[in-house]
C-alpha positions as CSV (number, residue, x, y, z in Angstrom):
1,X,106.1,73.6,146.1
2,X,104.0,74.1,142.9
3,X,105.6,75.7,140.1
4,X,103.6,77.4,137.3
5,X,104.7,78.6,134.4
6,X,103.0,80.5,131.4
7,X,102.5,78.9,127.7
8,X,103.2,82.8,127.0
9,X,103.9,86.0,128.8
10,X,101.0,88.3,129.7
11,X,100.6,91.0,127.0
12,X,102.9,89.1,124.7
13,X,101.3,88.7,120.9
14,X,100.4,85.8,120.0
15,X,101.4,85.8,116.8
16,X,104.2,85.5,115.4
17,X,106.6,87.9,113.6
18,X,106.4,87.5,109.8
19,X,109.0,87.7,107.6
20,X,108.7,89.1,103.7
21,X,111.7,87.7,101.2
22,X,113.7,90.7,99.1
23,X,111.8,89.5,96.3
24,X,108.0,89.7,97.6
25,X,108.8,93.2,99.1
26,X,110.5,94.3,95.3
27,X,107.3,92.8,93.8
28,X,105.2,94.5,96.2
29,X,106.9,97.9,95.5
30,X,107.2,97.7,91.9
31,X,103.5,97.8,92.1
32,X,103.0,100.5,94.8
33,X,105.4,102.6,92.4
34,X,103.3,101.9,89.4
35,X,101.3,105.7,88.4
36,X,97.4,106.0,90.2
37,X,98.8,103.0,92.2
38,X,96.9,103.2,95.9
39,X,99.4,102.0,98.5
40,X,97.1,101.3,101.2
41,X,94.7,99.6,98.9
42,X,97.6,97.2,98.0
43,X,98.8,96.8,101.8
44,X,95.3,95.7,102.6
45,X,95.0,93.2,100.2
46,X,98.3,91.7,101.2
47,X,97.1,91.9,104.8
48,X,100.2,94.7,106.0
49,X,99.6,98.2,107.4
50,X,100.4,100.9,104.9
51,X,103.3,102.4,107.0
52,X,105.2,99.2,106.1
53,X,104.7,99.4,102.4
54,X,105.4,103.0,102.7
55,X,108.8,102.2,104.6
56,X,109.4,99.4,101.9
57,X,109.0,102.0,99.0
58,X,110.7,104.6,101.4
59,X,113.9,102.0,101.4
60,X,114.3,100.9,97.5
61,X,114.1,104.3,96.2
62,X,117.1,105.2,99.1
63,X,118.9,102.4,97.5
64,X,118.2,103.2,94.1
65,X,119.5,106.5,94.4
66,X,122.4,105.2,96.7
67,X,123.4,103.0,93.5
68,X,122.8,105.8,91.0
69,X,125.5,108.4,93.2
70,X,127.7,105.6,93.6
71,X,127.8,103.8,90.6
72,X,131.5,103.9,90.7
73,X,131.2,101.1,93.6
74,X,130.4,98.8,91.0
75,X,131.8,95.4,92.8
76,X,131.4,97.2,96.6
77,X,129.5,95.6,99.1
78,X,129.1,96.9,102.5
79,X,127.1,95.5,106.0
80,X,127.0,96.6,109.1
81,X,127.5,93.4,112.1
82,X,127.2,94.9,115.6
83,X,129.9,97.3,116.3
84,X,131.9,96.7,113.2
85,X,131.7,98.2,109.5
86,X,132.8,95.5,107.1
87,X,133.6,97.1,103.3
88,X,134.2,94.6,100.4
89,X,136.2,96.2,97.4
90,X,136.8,93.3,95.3
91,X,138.8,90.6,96.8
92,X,140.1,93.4,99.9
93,X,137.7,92.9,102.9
94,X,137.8,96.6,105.0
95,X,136.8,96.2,109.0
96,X,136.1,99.2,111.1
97,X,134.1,100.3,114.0
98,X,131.6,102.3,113.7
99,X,132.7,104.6,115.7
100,X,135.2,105.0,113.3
101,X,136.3,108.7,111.3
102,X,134.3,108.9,108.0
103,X,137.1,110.9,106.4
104,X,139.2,108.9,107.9
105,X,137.6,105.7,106.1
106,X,137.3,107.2,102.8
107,X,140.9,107.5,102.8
108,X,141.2,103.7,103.6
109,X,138.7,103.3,100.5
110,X,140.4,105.6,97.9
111,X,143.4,103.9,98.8
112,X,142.2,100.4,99.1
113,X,140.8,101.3,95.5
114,X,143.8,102.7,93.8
115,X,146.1,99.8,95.0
């Protein structure tokens, strides 16, 4: 029996996905925030589709205002892994799931905080 087998699946891109470092996309944003600055004129020359810079400008000003409300969190660090919320506060590490009560967890924080 012959076996054949594809160098790629049908319909699949060719191309690979690329990916942009923090500070290319900050450099990149910086600039699309700039006054009279034309978004889709800069994500043509750096070969992207505007909806992406959009989503990139979108995102730094959500975490520039998420550091501006919170700026009592100085030293807080938080990522989500799968199904588990990890919450840094200095040298205590905070798991839940994240399924997991909010008021519930901003107890854990206020006390984790005021220990």
């Amino acid at each position: 029996m012959i076996e054949a087998v594809a160098d790629h699946l049908e319909g699949a891109p060719r191309q690979l996905r690329r990916r942009w470092s923090d500070e290319f996309k900050a450099q990149v944003v910086a600039e699309a925030l700039e006054p009279g600055a034309s978004v889709s004129g800069i994500a043509h020359r750096i070969g992207i589709h505007p909806s992406q810079l959009f989503a990139w400008r979108r995102d730094a000003r959500a975490e520039r205002h998420y550091r501006s409300r919170h700026s009592s969190c100085e030293g807080v660090l938080a990522s989500v892994a799968g199904a588990v919320i990890e919450i840094v506060i200095g040298e205590v590490v905070v798991r839940a799931g994240v399924d997991v009560d909010e008021a519930h967890l901003q107890r854990v924080i206020r006390a984790v905080r005021s220990a």
